[in-house]
N, C-alpha and C positions, 0 to 999 in steps of 0.2 A: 934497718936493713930492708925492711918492706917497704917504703918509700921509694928509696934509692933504686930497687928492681923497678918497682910500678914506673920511677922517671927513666929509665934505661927505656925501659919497654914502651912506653910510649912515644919518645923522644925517635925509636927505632920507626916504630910505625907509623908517624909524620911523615920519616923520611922515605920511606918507603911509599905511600901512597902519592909523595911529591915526584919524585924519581916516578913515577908510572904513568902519572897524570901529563909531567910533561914529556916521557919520549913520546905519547901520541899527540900531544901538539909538536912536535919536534916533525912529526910524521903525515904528511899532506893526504897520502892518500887511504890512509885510515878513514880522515873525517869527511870526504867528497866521495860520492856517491859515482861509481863507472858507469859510463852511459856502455850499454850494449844493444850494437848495433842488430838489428833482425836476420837473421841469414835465410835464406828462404833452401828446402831443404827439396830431394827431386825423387822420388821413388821410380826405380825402374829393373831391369830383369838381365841379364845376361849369360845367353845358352853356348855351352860345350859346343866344339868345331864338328862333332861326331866321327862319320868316316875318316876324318882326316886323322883323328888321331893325336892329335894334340893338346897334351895337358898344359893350362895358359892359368898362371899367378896376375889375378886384377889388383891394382892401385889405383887408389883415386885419391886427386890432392890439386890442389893450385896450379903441379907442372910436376911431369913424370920425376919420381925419385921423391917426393915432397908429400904429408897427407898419411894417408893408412894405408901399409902395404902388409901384407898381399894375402888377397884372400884366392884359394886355388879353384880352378872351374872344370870339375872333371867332364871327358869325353861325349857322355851321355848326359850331360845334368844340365837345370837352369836351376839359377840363381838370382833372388832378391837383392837388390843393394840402395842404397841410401847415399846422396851426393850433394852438395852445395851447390846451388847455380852459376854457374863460369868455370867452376872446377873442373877436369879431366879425369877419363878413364884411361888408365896406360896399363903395357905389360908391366908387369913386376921384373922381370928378366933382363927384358931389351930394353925397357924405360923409352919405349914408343906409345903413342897416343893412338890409342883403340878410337877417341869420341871424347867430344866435349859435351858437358850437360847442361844441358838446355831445357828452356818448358816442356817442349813437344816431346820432349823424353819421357816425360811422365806419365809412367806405366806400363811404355812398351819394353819390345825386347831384345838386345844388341847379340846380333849373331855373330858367333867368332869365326863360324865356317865364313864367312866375307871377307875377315881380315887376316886368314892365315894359306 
């Protein structure tokens, strides 16, 4: 009887480690390496309309509506944000483009009182 287990259980466990071995050949991109591509990333600032009084939800993404939405930018406040090059800042709301980002963006500060 101890035999007959021992050949069950091992006979199971061949096929088991066969069964495993080949869905990752079965499976391409297990075994090839993703090339990933460099994104170059853009640090810059974006200050509240002030007087004017306008609370503005930013997105930024490939193209309004698309990307990370929406970080809020109250009245009085600037804000840090973080963008991919070519990518766009747009309202969250109206899914209008505030600014596309660019090198020369990098660091300064996008006033919303200009675009409201």
């Amino acid at each position: 009887m101890k035999k007959l287990s021992l050949m069950f259980l091992s006979v199971f466990l061949a096929f088991g480690i066969y069964s495993f071995s080949s869905s990752e050949k079965s499976n391409p991109a297990v075994l090839k390496p993703v090339k990933v591509e460099s994104i170059e990333s853009i640090d810059f600032y974006i200050k509240g309309t002030g007087s004017k009084g306008v609370f503005v939800t930013i997105g930024i993404g490939p193209r309004p509506g698309s990307g990370s939405c929406c970080s809020g930018v109250s009245v009085n406040s600037t804000m840090g944000f973080r963008g991919n090059l070519g990518d766009v800042v747009y309202d969250g709301k109206k899914k209008t483009i505030i600014a596309r980002i660019t090198r020369d963006l990098e660091g300064k500060t996008i006033n919303l009182k200009d675009y409201y």
